[in-house]
TORGUVEX-898168 format. One line per 2 residues: number of its first residue (from 1); their letters; for each residue x, y, z of N, C-alpha, C, CB. Coordinates in steps of 0.2 Angstrom, whole numbers, always signed. Glycine has a CB too. Layout:
N
NUM	a	X:Y:Z:X:Y:Z:X:Y:Z:X:Y:Z  ...
//
This chain:
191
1	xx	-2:-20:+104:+5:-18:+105:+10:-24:+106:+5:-14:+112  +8:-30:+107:+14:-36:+109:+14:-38:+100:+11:-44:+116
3	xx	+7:-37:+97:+11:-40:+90:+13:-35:+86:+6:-43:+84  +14:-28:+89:+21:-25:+84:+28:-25:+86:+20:-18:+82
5	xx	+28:-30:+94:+35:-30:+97:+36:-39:+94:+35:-28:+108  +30:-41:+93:+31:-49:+91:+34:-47:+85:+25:-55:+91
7	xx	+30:-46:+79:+32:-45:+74:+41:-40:+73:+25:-43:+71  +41:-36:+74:+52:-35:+76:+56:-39:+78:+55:-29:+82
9	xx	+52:-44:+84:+56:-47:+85:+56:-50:+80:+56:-50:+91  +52:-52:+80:+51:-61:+74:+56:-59:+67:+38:-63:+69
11	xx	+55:-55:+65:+60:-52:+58:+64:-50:+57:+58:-50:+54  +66:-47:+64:+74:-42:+66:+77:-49:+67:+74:-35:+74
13	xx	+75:-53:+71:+80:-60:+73:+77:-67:+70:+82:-61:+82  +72:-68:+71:+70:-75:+70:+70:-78:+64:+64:-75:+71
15	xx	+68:-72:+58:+67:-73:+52:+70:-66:+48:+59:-74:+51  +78:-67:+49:+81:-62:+47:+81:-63:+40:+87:-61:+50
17	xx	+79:-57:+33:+81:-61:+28:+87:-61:+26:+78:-59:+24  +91:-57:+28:+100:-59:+26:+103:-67:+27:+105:-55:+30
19	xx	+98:-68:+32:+101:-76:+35:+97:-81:+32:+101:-77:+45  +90:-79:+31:+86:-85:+28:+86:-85:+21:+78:-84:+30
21	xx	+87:-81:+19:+85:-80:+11:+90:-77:+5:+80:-75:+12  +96:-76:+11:+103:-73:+10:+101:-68:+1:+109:-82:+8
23	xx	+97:-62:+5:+97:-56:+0:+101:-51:+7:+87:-53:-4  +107:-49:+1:+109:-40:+4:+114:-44:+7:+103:-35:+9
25	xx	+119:-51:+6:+123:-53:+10:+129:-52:+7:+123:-60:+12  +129:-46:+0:+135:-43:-3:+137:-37:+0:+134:-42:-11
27	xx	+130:-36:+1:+131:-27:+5:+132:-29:+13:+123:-21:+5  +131:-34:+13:+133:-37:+23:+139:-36:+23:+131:-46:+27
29	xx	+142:-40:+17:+151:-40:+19:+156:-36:+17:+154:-46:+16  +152:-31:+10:+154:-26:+8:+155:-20:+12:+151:-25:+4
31	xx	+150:-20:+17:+148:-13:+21:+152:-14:+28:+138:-12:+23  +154:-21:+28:+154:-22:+35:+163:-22:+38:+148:-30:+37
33	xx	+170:-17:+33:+174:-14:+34:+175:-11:+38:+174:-12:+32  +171:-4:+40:+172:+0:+49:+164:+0:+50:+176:+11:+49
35	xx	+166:+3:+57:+157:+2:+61:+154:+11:+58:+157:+2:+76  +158:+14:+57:+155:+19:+55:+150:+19:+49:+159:+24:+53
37	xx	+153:+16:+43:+152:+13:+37:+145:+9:+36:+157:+10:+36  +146:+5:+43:+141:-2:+44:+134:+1:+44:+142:-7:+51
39	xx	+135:+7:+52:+130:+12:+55:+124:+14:+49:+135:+18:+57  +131:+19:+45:+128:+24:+39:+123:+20:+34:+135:+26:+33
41	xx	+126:+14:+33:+122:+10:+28:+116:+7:+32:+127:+4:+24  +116:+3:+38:+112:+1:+41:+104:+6:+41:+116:-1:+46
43	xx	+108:+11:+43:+102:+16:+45:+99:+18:+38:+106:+23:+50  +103:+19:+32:+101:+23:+26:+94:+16:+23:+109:+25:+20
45	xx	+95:+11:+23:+91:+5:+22:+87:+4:+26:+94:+1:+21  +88:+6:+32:+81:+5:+37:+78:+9:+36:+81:+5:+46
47	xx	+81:+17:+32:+76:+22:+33:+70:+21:+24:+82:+29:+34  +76:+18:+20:+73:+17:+11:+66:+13:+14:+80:+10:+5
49	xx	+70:+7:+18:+63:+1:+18:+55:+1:+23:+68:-6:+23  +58:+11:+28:+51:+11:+30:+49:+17:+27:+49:+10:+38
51	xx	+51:+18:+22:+47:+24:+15:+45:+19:+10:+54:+31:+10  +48:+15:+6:+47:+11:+2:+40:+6:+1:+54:+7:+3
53	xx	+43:+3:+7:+35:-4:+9:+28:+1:+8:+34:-8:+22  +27:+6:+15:+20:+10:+12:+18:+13:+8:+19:+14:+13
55	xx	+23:+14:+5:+23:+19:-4:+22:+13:-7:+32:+22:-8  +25:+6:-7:+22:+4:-14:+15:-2:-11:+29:+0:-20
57	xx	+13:-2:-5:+7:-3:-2:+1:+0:-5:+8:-1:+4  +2:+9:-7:-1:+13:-9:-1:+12:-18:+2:+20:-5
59	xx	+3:+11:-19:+3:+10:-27:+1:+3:-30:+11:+12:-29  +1:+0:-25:-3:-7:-26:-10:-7:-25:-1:-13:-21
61	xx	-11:-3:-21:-20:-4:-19:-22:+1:-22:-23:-2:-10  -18:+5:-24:-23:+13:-28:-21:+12:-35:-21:+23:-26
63	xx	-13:+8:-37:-16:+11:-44:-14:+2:-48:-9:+19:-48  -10:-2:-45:-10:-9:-49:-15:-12:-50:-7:-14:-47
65	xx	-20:-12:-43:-25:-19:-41:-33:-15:-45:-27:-22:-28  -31:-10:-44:-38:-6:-48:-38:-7:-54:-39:+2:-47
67	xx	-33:-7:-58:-30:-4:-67:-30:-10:-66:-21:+2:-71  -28:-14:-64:-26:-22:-69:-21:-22:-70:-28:-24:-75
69	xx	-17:-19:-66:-9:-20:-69:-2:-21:-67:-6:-15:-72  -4:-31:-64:-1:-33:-63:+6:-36:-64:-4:-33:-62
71	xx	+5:-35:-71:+11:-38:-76:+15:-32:-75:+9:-40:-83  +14:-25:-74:+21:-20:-73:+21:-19:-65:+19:-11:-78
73	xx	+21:-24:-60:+21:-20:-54:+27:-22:-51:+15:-22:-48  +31:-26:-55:+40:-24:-54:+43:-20:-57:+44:-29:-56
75	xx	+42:-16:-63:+42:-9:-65:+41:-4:-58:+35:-6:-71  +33:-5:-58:+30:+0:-51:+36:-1:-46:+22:-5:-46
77	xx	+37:-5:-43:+40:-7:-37:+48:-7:-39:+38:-15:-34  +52:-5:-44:+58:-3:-45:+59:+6:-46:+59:-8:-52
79	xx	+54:+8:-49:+52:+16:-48:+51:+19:-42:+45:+18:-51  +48:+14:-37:+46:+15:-30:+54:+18:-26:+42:+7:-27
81	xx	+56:+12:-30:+63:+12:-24:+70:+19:-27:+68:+2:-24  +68:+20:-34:+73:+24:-35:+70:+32:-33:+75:+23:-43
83	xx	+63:+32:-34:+60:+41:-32:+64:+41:-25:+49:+42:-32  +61:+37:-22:+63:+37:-15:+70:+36:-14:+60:+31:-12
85	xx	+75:+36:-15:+83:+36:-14:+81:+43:-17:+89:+29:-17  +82:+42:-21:+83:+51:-26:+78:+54:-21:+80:+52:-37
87	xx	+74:+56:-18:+71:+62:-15:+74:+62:-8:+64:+62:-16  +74:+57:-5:+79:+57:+1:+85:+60:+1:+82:+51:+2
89	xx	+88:+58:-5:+97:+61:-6:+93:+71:-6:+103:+56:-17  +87:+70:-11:+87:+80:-10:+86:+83:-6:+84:+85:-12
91	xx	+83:+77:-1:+79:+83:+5:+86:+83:+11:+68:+78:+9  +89:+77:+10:+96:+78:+15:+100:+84:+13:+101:+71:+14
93	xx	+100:+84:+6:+106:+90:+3:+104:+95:+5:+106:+92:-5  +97:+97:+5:+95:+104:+6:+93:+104:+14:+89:+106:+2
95	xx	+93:+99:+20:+91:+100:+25:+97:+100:+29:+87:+97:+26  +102:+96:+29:+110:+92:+34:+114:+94:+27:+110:+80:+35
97	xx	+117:+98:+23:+121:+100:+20:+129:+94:+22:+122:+108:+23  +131:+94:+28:+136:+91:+30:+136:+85:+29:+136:+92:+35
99	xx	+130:+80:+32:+129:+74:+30:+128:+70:+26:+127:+72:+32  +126:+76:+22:+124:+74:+14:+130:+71:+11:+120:+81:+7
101	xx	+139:+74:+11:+142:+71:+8:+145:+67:+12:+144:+75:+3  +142:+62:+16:+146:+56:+18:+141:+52:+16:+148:+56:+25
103	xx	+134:+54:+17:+128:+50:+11:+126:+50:+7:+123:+49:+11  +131:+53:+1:+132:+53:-5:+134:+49:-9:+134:+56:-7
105	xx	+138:+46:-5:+143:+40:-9:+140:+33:-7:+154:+41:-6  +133:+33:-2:+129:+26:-3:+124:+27:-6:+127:+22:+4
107	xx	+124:+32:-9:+116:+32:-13:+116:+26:-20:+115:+41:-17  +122:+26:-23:+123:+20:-28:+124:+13:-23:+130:+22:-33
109	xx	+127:+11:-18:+126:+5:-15:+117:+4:-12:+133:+5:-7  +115:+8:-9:+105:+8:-9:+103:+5:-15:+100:+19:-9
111	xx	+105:+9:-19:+102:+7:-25:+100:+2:-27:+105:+9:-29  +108:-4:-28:+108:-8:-30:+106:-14:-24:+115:-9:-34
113	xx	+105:-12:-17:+103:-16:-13:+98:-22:-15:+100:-12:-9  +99:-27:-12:+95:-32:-19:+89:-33:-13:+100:-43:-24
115	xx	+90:-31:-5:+84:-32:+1:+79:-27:+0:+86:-32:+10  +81:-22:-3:+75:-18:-3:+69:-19:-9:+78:-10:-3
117	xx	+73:-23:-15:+68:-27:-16:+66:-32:-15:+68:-28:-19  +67:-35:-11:+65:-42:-8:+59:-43:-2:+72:-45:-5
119	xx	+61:-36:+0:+57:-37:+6:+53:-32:+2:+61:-35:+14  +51:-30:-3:+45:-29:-7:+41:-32:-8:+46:-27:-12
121	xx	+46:-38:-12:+42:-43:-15:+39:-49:-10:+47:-47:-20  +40:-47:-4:+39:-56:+2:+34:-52:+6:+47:-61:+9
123	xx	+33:-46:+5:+30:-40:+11:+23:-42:+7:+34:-30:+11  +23:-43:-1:+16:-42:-5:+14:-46:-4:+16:-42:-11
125	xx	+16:-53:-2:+11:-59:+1:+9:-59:+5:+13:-63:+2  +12:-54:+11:+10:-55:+19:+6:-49:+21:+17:-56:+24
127	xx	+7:-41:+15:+3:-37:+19:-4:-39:+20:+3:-30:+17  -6:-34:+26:-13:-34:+26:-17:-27:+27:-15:-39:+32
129	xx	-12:-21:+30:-13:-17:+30:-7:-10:+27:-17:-18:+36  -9:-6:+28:-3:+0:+28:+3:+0:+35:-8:+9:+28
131	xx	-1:+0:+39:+4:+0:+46:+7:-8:+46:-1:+2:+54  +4:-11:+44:+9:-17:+44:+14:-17:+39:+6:-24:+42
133	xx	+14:-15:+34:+21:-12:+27:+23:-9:+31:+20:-7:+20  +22:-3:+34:+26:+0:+39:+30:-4:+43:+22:+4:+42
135	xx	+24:-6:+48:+30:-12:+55:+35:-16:+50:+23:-20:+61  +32:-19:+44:+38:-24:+41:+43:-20:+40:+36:-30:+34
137	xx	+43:-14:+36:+47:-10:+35:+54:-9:+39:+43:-6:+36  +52:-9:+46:+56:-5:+50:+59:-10:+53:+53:-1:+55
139	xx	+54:-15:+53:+59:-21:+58:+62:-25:+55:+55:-27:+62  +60:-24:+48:+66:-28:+42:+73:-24:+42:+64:-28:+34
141	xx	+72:-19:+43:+76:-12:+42:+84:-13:+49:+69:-4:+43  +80:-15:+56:+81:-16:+61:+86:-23:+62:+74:-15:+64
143	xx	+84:-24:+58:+85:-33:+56:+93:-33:+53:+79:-36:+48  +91:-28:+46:+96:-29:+44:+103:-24:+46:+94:-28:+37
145	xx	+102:-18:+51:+106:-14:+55:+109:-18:+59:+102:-9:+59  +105:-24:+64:+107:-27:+68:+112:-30:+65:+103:-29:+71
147	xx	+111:-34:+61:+116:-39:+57:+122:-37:+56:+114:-41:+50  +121:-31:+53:+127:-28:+49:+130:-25:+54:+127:-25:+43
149	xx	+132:-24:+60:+133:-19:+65:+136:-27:+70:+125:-13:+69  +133:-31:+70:+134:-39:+73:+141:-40:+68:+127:-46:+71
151	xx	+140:-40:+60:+144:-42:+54:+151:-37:+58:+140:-39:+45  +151:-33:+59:+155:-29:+58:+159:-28:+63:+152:-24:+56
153	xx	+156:-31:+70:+161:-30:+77:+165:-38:+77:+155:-30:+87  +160:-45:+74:+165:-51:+72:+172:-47:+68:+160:-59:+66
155	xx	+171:-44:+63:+175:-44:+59:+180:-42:+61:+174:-42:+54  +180:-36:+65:+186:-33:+67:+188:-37:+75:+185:-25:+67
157	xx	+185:-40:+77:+188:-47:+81:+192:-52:+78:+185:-50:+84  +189:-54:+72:+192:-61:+66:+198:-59:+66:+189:-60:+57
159	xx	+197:-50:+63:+206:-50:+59:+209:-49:+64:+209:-43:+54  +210:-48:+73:+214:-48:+77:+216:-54:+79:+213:-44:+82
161	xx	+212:-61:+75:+215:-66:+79:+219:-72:+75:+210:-67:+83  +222:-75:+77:+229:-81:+72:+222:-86:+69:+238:-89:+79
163	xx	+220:-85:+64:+217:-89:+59:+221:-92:+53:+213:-86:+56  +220:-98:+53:+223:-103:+48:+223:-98:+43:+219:-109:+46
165	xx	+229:-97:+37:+229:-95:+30:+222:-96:+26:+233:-100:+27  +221:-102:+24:+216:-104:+20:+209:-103:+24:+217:-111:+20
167	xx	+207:-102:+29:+204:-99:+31:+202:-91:+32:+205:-103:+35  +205:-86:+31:+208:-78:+31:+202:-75:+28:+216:-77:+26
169	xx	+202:-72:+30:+195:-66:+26:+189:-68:+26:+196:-64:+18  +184:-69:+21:+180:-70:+17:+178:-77:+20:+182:-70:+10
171	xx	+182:-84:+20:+178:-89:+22:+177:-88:+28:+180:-93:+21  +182:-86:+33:+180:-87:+40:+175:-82:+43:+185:-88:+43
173	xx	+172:-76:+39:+169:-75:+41:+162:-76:+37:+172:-70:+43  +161:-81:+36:+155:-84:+31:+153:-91:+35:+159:-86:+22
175	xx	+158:-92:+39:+159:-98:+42:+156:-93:+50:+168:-104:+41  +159:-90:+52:+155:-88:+59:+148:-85:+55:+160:-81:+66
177	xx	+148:-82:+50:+137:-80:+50:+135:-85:+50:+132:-77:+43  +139:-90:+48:+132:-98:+46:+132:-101:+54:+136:-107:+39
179	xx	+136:-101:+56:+134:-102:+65:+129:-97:+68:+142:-100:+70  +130:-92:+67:+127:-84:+71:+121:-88:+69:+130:-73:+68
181	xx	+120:-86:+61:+112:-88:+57:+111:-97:+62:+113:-89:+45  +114:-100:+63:+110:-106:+69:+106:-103:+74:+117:-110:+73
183	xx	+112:-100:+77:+109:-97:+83:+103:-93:+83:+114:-94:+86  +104:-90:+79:+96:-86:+78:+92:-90:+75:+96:-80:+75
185	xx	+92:-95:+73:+86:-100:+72:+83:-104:+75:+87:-103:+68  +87:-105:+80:+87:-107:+87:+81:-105:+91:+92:-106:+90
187	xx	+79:-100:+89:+75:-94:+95:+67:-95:+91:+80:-81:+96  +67:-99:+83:+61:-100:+79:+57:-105:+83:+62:-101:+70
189	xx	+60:-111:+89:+54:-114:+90:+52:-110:+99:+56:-123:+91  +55:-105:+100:+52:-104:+108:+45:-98:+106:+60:-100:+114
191	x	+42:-101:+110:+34:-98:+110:+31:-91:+115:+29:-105:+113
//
């Protein structure tokens, strides 16, 4: 039980991939407008990233590493992630009528998410089992919620406060992640 609270911690903050590896830091700044917005997306991507990892866990062990066919498993793992947005979006249509059309209009921003591939591709090196795709799943997912929910309360404190010109928008709020991302690097040497 402590290595699936170690492992969230460790990749929700320690080893965030938006901060380490800067994937999904278009959709950090893009999304991160109102907290509603931030929420929606945060949660819709935590939810892609713990359907996604298991699914193509399963499509790696049952149908790439058996067939030999390793040369299409970025095909694989690009199919993975679109069945899975597209069946999400029907089973919401037909189950939450209501919420489907406020999570209609991120089904193209999911899409293009460049972390849900990413954390495909770094998850392949590291799984070992199905529940671990799962645990990375979530705690990447958790990771990236956190961030963009963090992204999103700086922002709307940024714009209430006298910032230099040249500094306005976009840099300065590129200049407090790269501090924030310190700080949470900070927490990689305590044991």
């Amino acid at each position: 039980m402590s290595e699936f609270f170690g492992l969230i911690f460790s990749t929700a903050l320690v080893n965030n991939l938006v901060l380490t590896y800067l994937v999904g830091l278009d959709l950090q700044v893009a999304a991160s407008q109102r907290m509603n917005t931030a929420w929606l997306v945060g949660l819709a991507t935590t939810y892609c990233l713990a359907i996604c990892l298991p699914c193509v866990y399963l499509i790696e062990h049952l149908i790439i590493i058996p067939l030999a066919l390793q040369y299409l498993d970025l095909l694989f793992y690009v199919i993975s992630i679109i069945v899975v947005v597209y069946a999400s979006q029907q089973l919401m249509q037909r189950l939450l009528p209501l919420m489907h059309k406020q999570v209609e209009s991120l089904v193209p921003i999911i899409l293009i998410n460049s972390i849900l591939l990413a954390v495909i591709l770094l998850s392949r090196e590291q799984s070992h089992s199905f529940l671990y795709a799962l645990q990375y799943g979530i705690s990447t997912g958790i990771g990236f919620l956190f961030l963009l929910v963090v992204l999103t309360s700086l922002r709307e404190r940024i714009d209430n406060k006298n910032v230099p010109i040249p500094f306005r928008g976009l840099p300065i709020l590129l200049i407090t992640l790269g501090i924030f991302s310190m700080g949470l690097m900070g927490l990689a040497g305590l044991k």
